[in-house]
TORKOL-4160 file (C-alpha; in steps of 0.2 Angstrom, whole numbers, padded with zeros to 4 digits, m for minus):
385
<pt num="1" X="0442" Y="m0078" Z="m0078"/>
<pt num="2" X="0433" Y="m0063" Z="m0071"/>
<pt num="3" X="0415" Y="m0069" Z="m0068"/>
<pt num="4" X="0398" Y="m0061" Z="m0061"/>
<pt num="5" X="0387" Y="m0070" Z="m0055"/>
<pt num="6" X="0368" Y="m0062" Z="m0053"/>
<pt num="7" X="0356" Y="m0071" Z="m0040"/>
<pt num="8" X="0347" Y="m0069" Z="m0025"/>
<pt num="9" X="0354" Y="m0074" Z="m0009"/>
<pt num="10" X="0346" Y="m0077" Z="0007"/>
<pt num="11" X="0337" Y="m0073" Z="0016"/>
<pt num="12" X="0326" Y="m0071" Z="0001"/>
<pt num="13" X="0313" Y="m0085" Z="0002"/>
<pt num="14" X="0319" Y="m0096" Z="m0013"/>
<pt num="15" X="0329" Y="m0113" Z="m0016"/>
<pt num="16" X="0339" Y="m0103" Z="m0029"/>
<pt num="17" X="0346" Y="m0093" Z="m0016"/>
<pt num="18" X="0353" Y="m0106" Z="m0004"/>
<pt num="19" X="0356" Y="m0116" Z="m0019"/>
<pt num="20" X="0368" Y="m0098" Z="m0022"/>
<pt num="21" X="0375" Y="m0097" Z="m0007"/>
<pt num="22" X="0385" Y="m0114" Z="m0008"/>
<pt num="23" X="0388" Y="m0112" Z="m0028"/>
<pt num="24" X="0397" Y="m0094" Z="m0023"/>
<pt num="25" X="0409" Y="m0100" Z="m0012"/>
<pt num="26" X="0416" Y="m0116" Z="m0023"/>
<pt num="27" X="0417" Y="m0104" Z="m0039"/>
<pt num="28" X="0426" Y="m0092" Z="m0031"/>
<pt num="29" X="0440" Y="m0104" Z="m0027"/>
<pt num="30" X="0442" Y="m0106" Z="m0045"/>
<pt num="31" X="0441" Y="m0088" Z="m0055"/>
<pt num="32" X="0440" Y="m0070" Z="m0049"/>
<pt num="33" X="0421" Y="m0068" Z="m0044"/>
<pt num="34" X="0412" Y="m0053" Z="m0040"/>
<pt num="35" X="0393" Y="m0059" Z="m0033"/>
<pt num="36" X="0381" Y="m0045" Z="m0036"/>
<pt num="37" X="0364" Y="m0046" Z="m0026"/>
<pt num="38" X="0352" Y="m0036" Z="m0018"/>
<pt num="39" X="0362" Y="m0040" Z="m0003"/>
<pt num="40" X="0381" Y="m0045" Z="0002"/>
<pt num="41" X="0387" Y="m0061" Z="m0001"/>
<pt num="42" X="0393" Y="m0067" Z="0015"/>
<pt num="43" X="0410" Y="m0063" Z="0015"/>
<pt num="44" X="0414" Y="m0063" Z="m0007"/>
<pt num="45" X="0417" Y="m0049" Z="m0016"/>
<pt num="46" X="0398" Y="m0039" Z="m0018"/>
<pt num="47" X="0392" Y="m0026" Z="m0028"/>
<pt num="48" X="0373" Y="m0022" Z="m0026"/>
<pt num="49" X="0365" Y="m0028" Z="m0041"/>
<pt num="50" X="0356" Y="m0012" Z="m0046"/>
<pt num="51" X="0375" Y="m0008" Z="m0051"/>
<pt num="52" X="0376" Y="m0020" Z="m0062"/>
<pt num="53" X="0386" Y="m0015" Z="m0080"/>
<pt num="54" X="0394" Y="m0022" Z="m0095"/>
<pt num="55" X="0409" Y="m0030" Z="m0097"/>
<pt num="56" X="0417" Y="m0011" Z="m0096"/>
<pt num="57" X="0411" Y="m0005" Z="m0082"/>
<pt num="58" X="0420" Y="0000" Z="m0064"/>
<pt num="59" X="0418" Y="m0018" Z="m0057"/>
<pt num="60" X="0422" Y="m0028" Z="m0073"/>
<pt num="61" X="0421" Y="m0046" Z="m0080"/>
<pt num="62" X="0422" Y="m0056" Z="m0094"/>
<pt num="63" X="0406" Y="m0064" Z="m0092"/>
<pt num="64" X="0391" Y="m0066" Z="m0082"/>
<pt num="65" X="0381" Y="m0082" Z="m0073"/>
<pt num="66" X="0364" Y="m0077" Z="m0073"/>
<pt num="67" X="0352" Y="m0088" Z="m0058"/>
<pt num="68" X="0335" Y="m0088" Z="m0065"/>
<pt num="69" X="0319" Y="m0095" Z="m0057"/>
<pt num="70" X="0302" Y="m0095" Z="m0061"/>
<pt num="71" X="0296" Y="m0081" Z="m0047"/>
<pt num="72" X="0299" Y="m0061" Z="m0043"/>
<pt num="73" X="0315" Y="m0063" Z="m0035"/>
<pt num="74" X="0324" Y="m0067" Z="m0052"/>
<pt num="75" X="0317" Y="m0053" Z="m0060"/>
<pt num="76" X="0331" Y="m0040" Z="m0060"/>
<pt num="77" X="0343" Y="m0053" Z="m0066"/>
<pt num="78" X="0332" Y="m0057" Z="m0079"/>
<pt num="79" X="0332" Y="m0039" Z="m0084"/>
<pt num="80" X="0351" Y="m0040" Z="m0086"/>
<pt num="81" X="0354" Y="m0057" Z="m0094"/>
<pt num="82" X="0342" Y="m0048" Z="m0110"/>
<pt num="83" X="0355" Y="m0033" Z="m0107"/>
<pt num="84" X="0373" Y="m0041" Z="m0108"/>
<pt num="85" X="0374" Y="m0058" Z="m0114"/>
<pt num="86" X="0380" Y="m0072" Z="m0105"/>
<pt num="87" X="0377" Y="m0091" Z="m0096"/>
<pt num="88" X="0360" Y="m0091" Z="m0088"/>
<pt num="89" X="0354" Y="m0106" Z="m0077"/>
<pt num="90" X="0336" Y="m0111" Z="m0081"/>
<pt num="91" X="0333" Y="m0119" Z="m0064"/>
<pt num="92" X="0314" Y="m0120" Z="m0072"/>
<pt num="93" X="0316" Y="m0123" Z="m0090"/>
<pt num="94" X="0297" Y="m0117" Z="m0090"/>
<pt num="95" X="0297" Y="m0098" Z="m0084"/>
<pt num="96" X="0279" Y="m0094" Z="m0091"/>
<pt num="97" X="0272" Y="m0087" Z="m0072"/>
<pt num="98" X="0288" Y="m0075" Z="m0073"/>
<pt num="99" X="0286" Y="m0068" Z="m0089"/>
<pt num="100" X="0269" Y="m0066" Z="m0088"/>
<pt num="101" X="0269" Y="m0060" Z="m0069"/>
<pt num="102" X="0280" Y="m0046" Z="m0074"/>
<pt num="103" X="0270" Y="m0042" Z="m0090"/>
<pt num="104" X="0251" Y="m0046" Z="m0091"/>
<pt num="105" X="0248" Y="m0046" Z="m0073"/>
<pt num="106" X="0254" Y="m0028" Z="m0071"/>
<pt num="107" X="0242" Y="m0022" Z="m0085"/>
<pt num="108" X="0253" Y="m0026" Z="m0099"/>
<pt num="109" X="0246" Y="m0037" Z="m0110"/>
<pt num="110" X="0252" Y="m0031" Z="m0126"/>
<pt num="111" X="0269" Y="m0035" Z="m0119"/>
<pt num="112" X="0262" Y="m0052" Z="m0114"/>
<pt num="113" X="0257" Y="m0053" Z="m0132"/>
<pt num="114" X="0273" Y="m0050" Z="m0138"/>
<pt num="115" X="0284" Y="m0063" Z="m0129"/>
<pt num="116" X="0274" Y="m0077" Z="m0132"/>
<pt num="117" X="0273" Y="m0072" Z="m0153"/>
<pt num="118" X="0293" Y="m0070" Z="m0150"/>
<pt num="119" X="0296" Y="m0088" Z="m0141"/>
<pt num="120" X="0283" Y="m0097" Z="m0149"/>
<pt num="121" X="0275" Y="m0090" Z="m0166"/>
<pt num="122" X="0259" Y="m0087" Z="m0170"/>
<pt num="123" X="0249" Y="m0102" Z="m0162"/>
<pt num="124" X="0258" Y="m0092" Z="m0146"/>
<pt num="125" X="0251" Y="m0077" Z="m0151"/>
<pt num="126" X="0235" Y="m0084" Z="m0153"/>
<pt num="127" X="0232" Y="m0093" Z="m0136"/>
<pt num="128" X="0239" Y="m0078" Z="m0129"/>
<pt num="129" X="0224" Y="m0067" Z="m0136"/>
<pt num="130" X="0213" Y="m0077" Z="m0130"/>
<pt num="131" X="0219" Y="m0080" Z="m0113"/>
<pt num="132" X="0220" Y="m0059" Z="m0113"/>
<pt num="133" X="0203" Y="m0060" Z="m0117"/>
<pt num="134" X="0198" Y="m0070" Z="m0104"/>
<pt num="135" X="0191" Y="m0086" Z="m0113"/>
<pt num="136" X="0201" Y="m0099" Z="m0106"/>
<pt num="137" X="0218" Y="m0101" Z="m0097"/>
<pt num="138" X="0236" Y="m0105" Z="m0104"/>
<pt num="139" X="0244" Y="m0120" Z="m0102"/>
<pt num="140" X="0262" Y="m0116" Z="m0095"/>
<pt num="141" X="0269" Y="m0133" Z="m0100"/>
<pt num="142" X="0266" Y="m0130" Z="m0119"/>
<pt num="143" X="0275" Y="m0112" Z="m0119"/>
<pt num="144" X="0288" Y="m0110" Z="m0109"/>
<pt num="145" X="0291" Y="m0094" Z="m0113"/>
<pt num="146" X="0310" Y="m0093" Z="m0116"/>
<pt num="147" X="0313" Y="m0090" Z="m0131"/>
<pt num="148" X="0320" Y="m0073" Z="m0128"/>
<pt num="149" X="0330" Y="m0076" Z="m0114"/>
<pt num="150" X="0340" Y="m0092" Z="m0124"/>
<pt num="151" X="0343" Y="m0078" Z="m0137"/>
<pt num="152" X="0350" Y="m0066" Z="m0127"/>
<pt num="153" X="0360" Y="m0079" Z="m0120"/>
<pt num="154" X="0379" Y="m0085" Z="m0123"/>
<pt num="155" X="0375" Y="m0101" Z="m0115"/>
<pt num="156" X="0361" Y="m0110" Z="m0106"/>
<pt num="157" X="0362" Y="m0122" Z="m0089"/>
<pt num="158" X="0350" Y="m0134" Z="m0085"/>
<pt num="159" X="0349" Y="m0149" Z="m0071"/>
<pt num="160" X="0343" Y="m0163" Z="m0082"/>
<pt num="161" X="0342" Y="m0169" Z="m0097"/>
<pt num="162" X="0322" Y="m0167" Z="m0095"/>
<pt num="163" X="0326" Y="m0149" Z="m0094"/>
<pt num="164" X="0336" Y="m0148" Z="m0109"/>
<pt num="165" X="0321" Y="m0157" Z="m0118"/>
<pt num="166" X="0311" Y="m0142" Z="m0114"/>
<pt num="167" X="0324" Y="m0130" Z="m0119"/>
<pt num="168" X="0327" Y="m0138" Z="m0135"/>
<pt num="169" X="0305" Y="m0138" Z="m0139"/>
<pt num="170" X="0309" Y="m0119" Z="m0137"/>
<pt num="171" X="0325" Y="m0116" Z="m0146"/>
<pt num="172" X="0330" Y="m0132" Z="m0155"/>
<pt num="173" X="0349" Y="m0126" Z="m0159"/>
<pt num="174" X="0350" Y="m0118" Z="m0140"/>
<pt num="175" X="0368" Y="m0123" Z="m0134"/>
<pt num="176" X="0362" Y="m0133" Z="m0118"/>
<pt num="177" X="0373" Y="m0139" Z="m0104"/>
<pt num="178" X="0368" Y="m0149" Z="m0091"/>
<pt num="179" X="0376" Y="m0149" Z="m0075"/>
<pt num="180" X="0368" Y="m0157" Z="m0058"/>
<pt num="181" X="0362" Y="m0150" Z="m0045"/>
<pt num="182" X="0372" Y="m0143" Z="m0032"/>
<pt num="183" X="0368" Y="m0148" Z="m0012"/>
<pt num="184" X="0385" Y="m0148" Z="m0001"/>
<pt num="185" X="0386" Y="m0165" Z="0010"/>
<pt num="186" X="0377" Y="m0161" Z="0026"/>
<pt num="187" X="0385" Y="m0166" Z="0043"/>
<pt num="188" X="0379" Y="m0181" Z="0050"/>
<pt num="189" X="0368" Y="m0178" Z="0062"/>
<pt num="190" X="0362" Y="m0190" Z="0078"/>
<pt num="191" X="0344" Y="m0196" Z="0072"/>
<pt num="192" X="0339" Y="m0195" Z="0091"/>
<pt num="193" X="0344" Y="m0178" Z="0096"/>
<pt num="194" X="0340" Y="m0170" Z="0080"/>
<pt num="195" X="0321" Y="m0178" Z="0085"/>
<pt num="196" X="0325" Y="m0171" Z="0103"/>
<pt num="197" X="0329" Y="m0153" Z="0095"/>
<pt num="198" X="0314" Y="m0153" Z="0083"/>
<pt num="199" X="0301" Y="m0159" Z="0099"/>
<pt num="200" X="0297" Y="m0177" Z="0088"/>
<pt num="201" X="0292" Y="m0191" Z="0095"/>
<pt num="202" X="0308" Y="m0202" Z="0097"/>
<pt num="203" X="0302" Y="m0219" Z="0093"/>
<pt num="204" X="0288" Y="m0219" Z="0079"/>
<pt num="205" X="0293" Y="m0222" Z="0061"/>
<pt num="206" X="0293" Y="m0202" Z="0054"/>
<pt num="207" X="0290" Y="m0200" Z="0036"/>
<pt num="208" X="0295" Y="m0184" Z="0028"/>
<pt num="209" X="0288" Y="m0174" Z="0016"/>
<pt num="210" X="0298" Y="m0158" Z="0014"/>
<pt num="211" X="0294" Y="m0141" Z="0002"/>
<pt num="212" X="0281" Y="m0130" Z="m0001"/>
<pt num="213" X="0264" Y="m0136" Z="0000"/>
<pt num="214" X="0258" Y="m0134" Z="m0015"/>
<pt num="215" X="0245" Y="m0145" Z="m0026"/>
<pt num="216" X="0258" Y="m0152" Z="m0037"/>
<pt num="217" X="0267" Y="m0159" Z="m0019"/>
<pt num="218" X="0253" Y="m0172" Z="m0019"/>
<pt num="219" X="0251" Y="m0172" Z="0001"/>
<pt num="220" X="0235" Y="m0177" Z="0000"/>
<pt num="221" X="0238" Y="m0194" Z="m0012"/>
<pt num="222" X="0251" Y="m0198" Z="0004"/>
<pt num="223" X="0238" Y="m0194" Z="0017"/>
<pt num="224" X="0225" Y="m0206" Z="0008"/>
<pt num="225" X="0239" Y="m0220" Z="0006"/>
<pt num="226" X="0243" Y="m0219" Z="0024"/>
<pt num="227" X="0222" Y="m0218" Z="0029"/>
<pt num="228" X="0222" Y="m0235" Z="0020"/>
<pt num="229" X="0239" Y="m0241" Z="0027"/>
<pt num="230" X="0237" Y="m0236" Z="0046"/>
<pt num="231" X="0233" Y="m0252" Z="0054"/>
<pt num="232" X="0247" Y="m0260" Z="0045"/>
<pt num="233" X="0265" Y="m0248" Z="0046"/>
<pt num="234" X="0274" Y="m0249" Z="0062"/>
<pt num="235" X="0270" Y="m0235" Z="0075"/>
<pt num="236" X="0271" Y="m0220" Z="0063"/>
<pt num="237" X="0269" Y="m0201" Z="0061"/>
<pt num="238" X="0268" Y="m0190" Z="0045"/>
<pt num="239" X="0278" Y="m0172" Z="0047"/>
<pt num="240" X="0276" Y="m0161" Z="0037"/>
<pt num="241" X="0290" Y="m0147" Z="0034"/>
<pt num="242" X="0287" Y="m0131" Z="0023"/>
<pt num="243" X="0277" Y="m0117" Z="0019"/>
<pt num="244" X="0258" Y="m0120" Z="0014"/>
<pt num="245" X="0257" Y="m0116" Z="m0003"/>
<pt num="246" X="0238" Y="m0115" Z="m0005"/>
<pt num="247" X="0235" Y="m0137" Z="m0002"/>
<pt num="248" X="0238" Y="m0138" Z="0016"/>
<pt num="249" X="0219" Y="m0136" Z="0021"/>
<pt num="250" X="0213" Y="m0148" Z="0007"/>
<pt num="251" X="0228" Y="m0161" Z="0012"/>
<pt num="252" X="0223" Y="m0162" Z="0031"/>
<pt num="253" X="0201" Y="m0166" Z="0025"/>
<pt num="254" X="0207" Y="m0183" Z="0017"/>
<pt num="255" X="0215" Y="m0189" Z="0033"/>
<pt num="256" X="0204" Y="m0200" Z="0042"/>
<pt num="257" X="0202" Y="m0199" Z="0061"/>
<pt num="258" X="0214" Y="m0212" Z="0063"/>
<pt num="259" X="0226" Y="m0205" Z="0054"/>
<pt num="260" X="0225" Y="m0185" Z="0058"/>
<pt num="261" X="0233" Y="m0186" Z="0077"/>
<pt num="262" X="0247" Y="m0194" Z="0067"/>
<pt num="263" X="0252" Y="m0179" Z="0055"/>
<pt num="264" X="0264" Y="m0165" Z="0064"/>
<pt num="265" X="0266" Y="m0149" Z="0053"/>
<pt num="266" X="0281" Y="m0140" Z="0056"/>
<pt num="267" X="0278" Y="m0127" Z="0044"/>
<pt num="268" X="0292" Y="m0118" Z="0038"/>
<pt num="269" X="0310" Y="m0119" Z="0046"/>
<pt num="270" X="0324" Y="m0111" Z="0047"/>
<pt num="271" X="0340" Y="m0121" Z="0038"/>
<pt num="272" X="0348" Y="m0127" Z="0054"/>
<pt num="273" X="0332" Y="m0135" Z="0059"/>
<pt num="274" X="0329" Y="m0139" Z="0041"/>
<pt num="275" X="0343" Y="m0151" Z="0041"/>
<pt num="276" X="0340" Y="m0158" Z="0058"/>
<pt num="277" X="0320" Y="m0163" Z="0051"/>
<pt num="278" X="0328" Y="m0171" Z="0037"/>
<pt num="279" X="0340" Y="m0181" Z="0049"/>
<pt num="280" X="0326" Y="m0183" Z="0061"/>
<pt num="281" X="0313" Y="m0195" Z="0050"/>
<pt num="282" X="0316" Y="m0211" Z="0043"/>
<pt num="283" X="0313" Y="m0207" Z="0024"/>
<pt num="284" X="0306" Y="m0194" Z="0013"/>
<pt num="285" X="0293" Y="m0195" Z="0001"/>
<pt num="286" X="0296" Y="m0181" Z="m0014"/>
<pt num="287" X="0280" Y="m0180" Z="m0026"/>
<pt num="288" X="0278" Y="m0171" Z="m0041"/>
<pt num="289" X="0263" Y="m0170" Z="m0052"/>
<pt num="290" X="0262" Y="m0162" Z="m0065"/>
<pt num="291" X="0279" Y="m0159" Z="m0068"/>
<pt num="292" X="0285" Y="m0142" Z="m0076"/>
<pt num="293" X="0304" Y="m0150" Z="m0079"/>
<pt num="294" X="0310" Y="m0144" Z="m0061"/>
<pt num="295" X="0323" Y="m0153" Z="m0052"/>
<pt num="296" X="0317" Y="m0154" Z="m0032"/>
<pt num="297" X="0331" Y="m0149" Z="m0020"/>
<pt num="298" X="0320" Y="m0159" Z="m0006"/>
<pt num="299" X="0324" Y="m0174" Z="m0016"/>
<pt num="300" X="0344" Y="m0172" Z="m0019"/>
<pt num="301" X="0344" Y="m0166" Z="0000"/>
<pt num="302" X="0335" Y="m0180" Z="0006"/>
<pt num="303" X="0349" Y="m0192" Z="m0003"/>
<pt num="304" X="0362" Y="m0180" Z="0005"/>
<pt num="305" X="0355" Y="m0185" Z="0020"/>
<pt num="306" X="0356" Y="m0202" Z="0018"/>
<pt num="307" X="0336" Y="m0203" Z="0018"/>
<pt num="308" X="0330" Y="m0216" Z="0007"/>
<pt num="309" X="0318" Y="m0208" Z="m0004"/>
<pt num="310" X="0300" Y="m0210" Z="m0013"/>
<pt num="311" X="0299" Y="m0200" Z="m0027"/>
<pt num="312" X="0289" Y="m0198" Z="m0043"/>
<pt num="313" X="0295" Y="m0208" Z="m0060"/>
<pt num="314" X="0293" Y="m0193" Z="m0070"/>
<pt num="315" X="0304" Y="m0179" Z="m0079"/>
<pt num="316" X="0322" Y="m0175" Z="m0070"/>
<pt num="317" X="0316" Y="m0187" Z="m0057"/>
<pt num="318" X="0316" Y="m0199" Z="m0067"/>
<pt num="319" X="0338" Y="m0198" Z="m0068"/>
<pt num="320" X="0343" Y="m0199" Z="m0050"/>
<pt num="321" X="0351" Y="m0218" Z="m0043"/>
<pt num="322" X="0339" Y="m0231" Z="m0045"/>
<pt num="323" X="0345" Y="m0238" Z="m0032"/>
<pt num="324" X="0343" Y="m0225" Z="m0019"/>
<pt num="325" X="0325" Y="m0221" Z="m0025"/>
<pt num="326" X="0309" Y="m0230" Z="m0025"/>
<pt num="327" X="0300" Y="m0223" Z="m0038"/>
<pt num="328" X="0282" Y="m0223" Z="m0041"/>
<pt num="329" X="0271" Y="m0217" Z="m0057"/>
<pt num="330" X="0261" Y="m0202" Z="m0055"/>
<pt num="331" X="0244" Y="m0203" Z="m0047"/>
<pt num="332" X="0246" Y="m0224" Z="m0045"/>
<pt num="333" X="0238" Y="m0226" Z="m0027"/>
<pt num="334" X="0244" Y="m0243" Z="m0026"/>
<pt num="335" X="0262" Y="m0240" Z="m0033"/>
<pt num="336" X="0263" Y="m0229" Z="m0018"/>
<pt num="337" X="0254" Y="m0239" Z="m0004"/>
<pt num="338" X="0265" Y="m0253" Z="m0009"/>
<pt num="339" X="0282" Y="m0240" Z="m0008"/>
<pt num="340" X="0279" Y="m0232" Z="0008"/>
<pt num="341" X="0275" Y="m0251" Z="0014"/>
<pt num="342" X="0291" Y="m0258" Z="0011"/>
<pt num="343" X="0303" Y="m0245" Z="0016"/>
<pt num="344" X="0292" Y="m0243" Z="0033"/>
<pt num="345" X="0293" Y="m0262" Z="0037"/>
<pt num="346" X="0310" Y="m0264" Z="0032"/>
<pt num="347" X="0326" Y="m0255" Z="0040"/>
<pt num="348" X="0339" Y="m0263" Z="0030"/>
<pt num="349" X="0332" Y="m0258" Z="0015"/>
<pt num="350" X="0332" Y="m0241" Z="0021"/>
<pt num="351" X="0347" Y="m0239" Z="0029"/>
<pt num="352" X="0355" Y="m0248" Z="0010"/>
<pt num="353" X="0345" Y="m0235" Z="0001"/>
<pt num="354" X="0351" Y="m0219" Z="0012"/>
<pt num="355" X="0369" Y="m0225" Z="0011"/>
<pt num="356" X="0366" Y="m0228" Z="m0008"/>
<pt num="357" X="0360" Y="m0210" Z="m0010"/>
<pt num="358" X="0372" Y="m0203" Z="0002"/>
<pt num="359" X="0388" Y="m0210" Z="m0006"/>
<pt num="360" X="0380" Y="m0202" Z="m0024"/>
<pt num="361" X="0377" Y="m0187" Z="m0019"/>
<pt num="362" X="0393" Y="m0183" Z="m0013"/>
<pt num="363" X="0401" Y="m0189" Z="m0030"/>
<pt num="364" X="0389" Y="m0181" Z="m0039"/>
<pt num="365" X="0383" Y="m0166" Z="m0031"/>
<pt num="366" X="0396" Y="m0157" Z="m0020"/>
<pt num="367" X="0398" Y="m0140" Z="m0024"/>
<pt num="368" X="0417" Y="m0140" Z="m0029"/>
<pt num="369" X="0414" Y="m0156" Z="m0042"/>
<pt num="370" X="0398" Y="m0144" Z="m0049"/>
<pt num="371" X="0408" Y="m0129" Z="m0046"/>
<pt num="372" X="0421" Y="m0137" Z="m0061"/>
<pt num="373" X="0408" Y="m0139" Z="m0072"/>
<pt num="374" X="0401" Y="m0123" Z="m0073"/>
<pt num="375" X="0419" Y="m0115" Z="m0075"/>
<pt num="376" X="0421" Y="m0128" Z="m0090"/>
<pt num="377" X="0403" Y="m0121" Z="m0098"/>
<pt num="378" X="0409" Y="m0106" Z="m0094"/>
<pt num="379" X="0425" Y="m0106" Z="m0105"/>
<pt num="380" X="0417" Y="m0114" Z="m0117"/>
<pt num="381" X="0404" Y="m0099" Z="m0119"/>
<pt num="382" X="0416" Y="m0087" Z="m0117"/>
<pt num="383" X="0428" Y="m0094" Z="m0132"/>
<pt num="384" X="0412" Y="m0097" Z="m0141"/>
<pt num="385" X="0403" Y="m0078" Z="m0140"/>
C-alpha cells in the first residue's frame, strides 16, 4: 500500500504533531509512506504539503491519512481531505472552533452559515444566524460541525468510543473506527535525578498536573482540594507543567497562603524535560470539564509513565483501566479531596496503580500494535471506496 499521510510535525506546538511523529515511523514499517508536511519528516520520505495531489500525481498513493485537530495547524490538511477522499482521524470529534475560525472569524459568515445548514439542518442554520447576529453564543458540543468532512471521507478514526458517539449524532451511518491512542513506552527514568534535572525538591510528595492551562483543565478545583487538604497530605508540592491557556492567573487567586509557596509552575517544556516531569512526581491528576469527546495525551502518557493517575469519570476517560485510574465525577470537591488523599498517604497503592497503567499502555498503546490497526482501517477503506 502506497499511503500519504497529511499532518503537522513538530515543532508545531500541538499534541497531534508529536502524536505524528511516533505514528510515522511505526507505519512506515508496514506500507510505502510518503509524509507530507510543512516541514520534513525526520528522516521518512517528505513532500512539503503545499504539493499535495491526487492519486495521479508525481508522488502517488493509493490513499491518504488525514490528522485533523481542532486548531490552525490542521487547516491545509483539511483543505485536502474535502479535495481527495480518504481516512481522516478526528482526534476532536467536535471541530466547531476550526471550522468557524477559518470561516466566520475571517469575515465569512456566509460561509459559517453554510457549514453549519450542511452538517446540521436548519436548527443549524438558525443558531448560526443568530450567533452572526450577535444575540447569543453557539454551543460547540451541540454542533460539531463535521458533517462535511465525514462526507468527503472514505473513512473516519476516532480514539473512543465516546468519540464515535459524537461522530454518529453527526452522520449516523459514518463508517467509524476506533483505534487507541498512540504513546510509545517511555524509558524508565530515575525518579531522583529526573527531580535533580528539573531543580524539584527531592523529597516532597509532587503531584502533577500536565497540559495546557485552560479552564476546562480544572486547576483551580485542585488548588481548592489541596487549600483544604494541606495540613493533612504528607510534605507536598503542586507542579504545574504547560502553557497558560487563559486560567493560570484565576487558578493561582484560590490558593491560600499556605498553599501558594507549594505550587512550582514550570510552564511549558521541551519533550526531554517533558518526560523527566512526568517521571519526577508521584502522580498526575488529569481533569476535564466540560468535555468536547477529546481523548488527553497527559493522561495516556502519565499511565506510560507508570504515574498513577486522577482523572475525570466522563467521555473517553471514562474507558481507560480502572484499575490504573482513580476517577472522580466532574466538579465533586469531595470525590477529589478524597482521591488525592489516598494516593498521597498510600505508596503501595500508587506504585500498584503506576505498574497497572504502565503494563496497559504498552499492550494497548505502543505505536506498532496502533500502527496495525490503522493499516487494517486502511485496507478496509480502500477496498470499500
Amino acid at each position: 500500500m502506497r499511503l500519504a499521510l497529511l499532518t503537522p510535525l513538530p515543532p508545531a506546538q500541538s499534541g497531534i504533531a508529536d502524536y505524528s511523529a511516533e505514528l510515522a515511523p511505526a507505519l512506515a514499517r508496514l506500507c510505502d509512506l510518503t509524509v507530507y508536511a510543512p516541514q520534513p519528516a525526520n528522516g521518512l520520505p517528505w513532500q512539503p504539503i503545499a504539493t499535495f495531489r491526487g492519486p495521479a500525481g508525481a508522488h502517488g498513493w493509493d490513499i491518504a491519512l488525514y490528522q485533523i485537530g481542532n486548531n490552525l495547524d490542521h487547516e491545509p490538511v483539511y483543505r485536502h481531505a474535502l479535495q481527495w477522499p480518504g481516512v481522516v482521524v478526528l482526534h476532536d470529534p467536535i471541530i466547531h472552533h476550526f471550522v468557524a475560525a477559518i470561516t466566520e472569524r475571517r469575515g465569512e459568515g456566509g460561509s459559517y452559515l453554510r457549514e453549519m445548514l450542511y452538517s446540521h439542518g436548519a436548527a443549524g442554520g438558525q443558531a448560526a444566524r443568530v450567533a452572526l447576529r450577535g444575540q447569543q453564543g453557539v454551543d460547540a458540543a451541540r454542533w460539531p460541525l463535521t458533517g462535511r468532512l465525514i462526507d468527503a471521507s472514505l473513512g473516519v478514526v476516532v480514539h473512543s468510543e465516546a468519540a464515535a458517539a459524537i461522530v454518529r449524532q453527526v452522520r449516523p451511518e459514518a463508517p467509524v473506527t476506533v483505534i487507541p491512542h498512540l504513546v510509545a513506552p517511555p524509558p524508565r527514568l530515575s525518579r531522583a535525578r529526573a527531580r535533580q534535572a528539573l531543580g524539584l525538591p527531592a523529597e516532597p510528595l509532587l503531584i502533577g498536573v500536565f497540559g495546557l492551562v485552560t479552564p476546562a483543565k480544572q486547576l483551580d478545583a485542585v488548588v481548592l482540594a489541596l487549600n483544604d487538604l494541606a495540613d493533612q497530605l504528607p510534605d507536598w508540592r503542586l507542579v504545574v507543567v504547560g502553557e497558560d491557556g487563559g486560567a493560570l492567573a484565576a487558578a493561582l487567586e484560590q490558593a491560600t497562603a499556605v498553599v501558594r509557596p507549594r505550587i512550582l509552575v514550570l510552564g511549558r517544556l521541551p519533550w526531554p524535560d517533558f518526560r523527566r516531569a512526568l517521571a519526577a512526581v508521584d502522580l498526575v491528576v488529569a481533569l476535564r470539564w466540560p468535555t468536547l469527546g477529546e481523548t488527553s495525551g497527559v493522561a495516556l502518557r502519565a499511565l506510560a509513565a507508570g504515574t498513577p493517575l486522577i482523572a475525570s469519570a466522563t467521555g473517553a476517560f471514562r474507558e481507560l483501566p480502572v484499575d490504573a485510574v482513580t476517577f472522580v465525577p466532574p466538579n465533586d470537591q469531595a470525590a477529589l479531596r478524597g482521591a488525592l488523599a489516598a494516593l498521597a498517604s498510600d505508596p503501595t497503592l500508587r506504585r500498584q496503580r503506576g505498574e497497572t497503567g504502565r503494563r496497559w499502555a504498552a499492550a494497548t498503546l505502543a505505536p506498532p500494535v496502533v500502527a496495525r490497526q490503522y493499516l487494517a482501517a486502511l485496507e478496509a477503506a480502500l477496498h470499500s471506496g
